[in-house]
N, C-alpha and C positions, 0 to 999 in steps of 0.2 A: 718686567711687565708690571704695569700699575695696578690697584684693585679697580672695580669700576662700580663700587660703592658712590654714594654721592659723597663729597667734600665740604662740608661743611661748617663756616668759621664758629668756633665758642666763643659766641658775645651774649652782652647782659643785655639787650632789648632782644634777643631772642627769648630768654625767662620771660621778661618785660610781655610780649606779646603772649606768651603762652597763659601767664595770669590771668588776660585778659579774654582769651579764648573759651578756657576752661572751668576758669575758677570765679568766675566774676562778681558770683553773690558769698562766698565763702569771707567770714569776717574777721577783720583784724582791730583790735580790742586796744586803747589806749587808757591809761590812768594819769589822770592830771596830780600836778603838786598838794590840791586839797582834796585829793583821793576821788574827786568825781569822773564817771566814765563814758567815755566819748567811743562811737563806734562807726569804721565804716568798710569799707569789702576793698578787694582786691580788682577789681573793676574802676572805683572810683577811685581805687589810688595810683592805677595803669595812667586814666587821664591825668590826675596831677603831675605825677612824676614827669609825662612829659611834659607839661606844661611849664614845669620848672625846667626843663632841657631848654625850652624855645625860650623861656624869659632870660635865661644863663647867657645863651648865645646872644639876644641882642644888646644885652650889658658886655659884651665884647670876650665873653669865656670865647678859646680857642681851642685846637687840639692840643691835650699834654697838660694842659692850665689847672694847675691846682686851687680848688675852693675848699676851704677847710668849713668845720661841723663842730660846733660848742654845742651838741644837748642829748637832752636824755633819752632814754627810749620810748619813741611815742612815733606815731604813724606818720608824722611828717618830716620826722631823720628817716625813717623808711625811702619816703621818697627822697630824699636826696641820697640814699646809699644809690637807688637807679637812674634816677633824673639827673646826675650829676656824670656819671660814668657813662651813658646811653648817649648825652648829648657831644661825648668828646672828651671832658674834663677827667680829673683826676679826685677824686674826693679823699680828704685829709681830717680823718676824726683826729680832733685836739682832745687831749688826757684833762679833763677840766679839774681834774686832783691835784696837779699837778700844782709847784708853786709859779706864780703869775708870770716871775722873769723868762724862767723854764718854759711859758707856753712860745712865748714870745720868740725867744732865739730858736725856739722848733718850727715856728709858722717862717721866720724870717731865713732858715733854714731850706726849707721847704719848697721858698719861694711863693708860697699862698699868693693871689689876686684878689678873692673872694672869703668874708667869712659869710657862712648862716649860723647864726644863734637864737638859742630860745629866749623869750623876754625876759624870765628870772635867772637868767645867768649875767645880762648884762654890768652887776655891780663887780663879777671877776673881770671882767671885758677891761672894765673902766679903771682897773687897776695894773694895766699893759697897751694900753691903747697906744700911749705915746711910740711904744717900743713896737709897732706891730707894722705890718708891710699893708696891709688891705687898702685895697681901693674902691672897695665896696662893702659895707657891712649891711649883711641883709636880716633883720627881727622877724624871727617867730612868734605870732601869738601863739602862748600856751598856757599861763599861769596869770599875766597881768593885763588890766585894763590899759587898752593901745598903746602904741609903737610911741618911742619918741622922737623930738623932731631930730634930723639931722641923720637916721635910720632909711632905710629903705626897708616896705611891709611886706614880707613873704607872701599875706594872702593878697593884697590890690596887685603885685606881680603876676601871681595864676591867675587873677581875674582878667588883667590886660593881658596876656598872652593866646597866641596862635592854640587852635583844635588840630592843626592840619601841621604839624610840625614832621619834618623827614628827618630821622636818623644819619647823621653824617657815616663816611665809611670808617670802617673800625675796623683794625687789623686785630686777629683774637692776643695778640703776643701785645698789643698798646698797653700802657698800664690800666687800669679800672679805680683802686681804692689804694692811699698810702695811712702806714702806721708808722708810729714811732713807740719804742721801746719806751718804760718808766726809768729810764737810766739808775738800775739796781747795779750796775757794774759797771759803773765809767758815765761818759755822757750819752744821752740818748740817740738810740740807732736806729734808722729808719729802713724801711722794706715799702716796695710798689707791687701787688697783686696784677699783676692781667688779669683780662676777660677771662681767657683761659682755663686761669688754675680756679678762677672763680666758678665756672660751672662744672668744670672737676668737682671740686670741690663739693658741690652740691649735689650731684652724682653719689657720691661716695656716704654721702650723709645719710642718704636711704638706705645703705647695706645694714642688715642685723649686728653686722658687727662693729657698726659706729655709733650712729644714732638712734637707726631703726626708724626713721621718721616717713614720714605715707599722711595723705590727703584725709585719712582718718584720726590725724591728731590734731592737738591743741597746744601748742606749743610756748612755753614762758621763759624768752631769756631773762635770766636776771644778771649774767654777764654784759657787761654795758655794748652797746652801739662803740665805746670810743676805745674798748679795749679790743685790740685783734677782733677787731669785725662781731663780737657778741661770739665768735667762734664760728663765723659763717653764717649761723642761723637767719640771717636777715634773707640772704639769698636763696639759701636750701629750703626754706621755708615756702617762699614766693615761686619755688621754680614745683615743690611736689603739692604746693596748693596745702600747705596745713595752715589752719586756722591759728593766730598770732595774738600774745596776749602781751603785751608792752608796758612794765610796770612804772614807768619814766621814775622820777627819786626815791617812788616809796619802798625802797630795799628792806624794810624791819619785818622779822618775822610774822608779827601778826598781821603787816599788811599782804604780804606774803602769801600766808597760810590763808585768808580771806581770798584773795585773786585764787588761788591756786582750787578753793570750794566752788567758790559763786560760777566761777568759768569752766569747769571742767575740765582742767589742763589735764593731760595726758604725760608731758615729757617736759620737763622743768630743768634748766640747766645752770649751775654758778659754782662758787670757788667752795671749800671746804668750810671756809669761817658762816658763811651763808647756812649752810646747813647744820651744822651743829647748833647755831642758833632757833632754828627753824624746830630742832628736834626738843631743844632746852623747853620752850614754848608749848611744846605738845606735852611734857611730861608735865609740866605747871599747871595747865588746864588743859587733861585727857581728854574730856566731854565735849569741846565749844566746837574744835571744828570735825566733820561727819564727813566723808569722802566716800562717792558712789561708787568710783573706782580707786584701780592702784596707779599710783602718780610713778613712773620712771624718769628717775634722779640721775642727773649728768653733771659728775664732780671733778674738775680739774683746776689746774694755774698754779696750784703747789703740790708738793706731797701730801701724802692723806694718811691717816691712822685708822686704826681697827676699830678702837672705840674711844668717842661714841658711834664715829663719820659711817660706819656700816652697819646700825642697827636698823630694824625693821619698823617702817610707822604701823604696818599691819596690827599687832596687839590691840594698839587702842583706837586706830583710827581708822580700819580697813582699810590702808594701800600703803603697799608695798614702798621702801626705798632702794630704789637697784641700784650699785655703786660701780657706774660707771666712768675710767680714769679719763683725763685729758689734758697732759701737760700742754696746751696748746702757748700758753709763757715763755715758756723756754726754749721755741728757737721760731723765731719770726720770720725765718726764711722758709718756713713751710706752712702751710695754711692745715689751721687747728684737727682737722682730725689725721691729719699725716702722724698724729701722734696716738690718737685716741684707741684703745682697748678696754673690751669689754670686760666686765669683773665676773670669772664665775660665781654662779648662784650653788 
């Protein structure tokens, strides 16, 4: 005998729609390459995102079709983490660290049809182009005065595109979002996420014992968009409605420690070297930056040490650093908090 629960598929325009339901003035916070800040809600990036589904599809994306992603974190690889998977496709963050050849036999790999890039990445672009599979390379404005020729503009695409776009059918087991390993151990190995394990995934992200994340935080990855999904955050963010704070390249402490005041983040997540640096900074100038609250720190991708990586910013800065683990690195057949354990206090 069956349950007679409803049955209901885990797909990402289900998030996608619930954003848009609930959370639709809650803000999500971008920082450009000359550190100025652009802002806009979960509501207006429900309509882009699909906007970008309906302009993907009539450039000929199909079901399965991977578009791969050169840029950093900023509100408009948000939308292509949804608008990209929602509409059918497959979205493929490129490692822009990575060396040029390396991106290339990954995309060519991959099978990519589609890039989207931000406009100040195009001089990596330009250095693998010949080697690269795309049939369409789409520009982000984000950093430089307009697209050049021979590009297609991300924004005159959302501009011509459909309001009234329908969600194609999505099996929750289809893929959603593909990664490829930094090939630390041999050549680069890729993994395809489902819908599925992606709203698991986000699910999970709100229990106390992961992230602890809820509609009442402020959220900063400083884990990249192109590494393991920023560690999920893009989705579990967008699905519990926390407010998003997207640091796009300015990763250096004191940019950092500036976002992390001026916004009020709540829950700040990156690798070990991040925050040692972050702390180095505080002990340099204890005074400059004043924290209303305690910031809970989410530290994983390598192993970690006792000290400095677990010292408290309370002393000098009122808020706390909670050291919370997340080898989410080390095995990409599981989506990052499959790992993640809290650190007793």
């Amino acid at each position: 005998m069956r349950g007679t629960m409803m049955d209901f598929p885990l797909t990402l325009p289900t998030i996608l729609e619930r954003a848009r339901r609930i959370f639709p003035r809650v803000e999500i916070v971008s920082q450009k390459p000359d550190k100025s800040i652009t802002r806009t809600c979960y509501g207006e990036f429900h309509s882009r995102a699909r906007r970008l589904a309906s302009s993907l599809t009539k450039l000929g994306m199909k079901r399965g079709d991977r578009v791969a992603s050169m840029m950093w974190n900023h509100s408009k690889h948000l939308e292509a983490f949804f608008g990209v998977p929602c509409g059918g496709g497959i979205l493929h963050t490129l490692n822009l660290r990575l060396h040029p050849h390396e991106i290339a036999v990954i995309a060519k790999h991959a099978g990519d049809r589609f890039l989207l890039i931000d406009d100040v990445l195009l001089p990596v672009y330009e250095r693998f182009h010949q080697e690269a599979p795309f049939e369409h390379v789409i520009v982000v404005p984000y950093g430089c005065n307009g697209v050049p020729q021979g590009f297609l503009n991300y924004e005159d695409m959302l501009a011509e595109a459909d309001d009234d776009f329908c969600y194609p059918k999505i099996d929750e087991n289809d893929g959603a979002v593909m990664c490829y390993t930094s090939g630390t151990t041999g050549f680069s190995k890729g993994v395809i996420y489902s819908h599925r394990a992606l709203v698991l995934h986000s699910f999970a992200s709100g229990l106390a014992e992961v992230f602890g994340m809820s509609f009442s935080d402020t959220v900063l990855p400083v884990a990249p968009m192109f590494h393991a999904n920023a560690w999920g955050l893009p989705f579990s963010a967008t699905m519990l409605g926390a407010r998003l704070v997207l640091p796009g390249p300015n990763v250096d402490p004191e940019s950092l420690l500036d976002l992390m005041v001026n916004e009020r983040v709540t829950i700040a997540c990156g690798v070990p070297t991040v925050w040692i640096g972050v702390l180095e900074a505080l002990e340099k100038e204890p005074v400059r930056w004043k924290f209303a609250a305690p910031v809970r720190i989410v530290c994983g991708g390598s192993a970690s040490r006792a000290d400095p990586e677990a010292r408290s910013f309370r002393p000098a800065d009122q808020a706390s650093m909670g050291h919370d683990r997340d080898n989410s690195h080390r095995n990409f057949r599981r989506t990052p908090a499959a790992h993640a354990r809290l650190a007793r206090r």
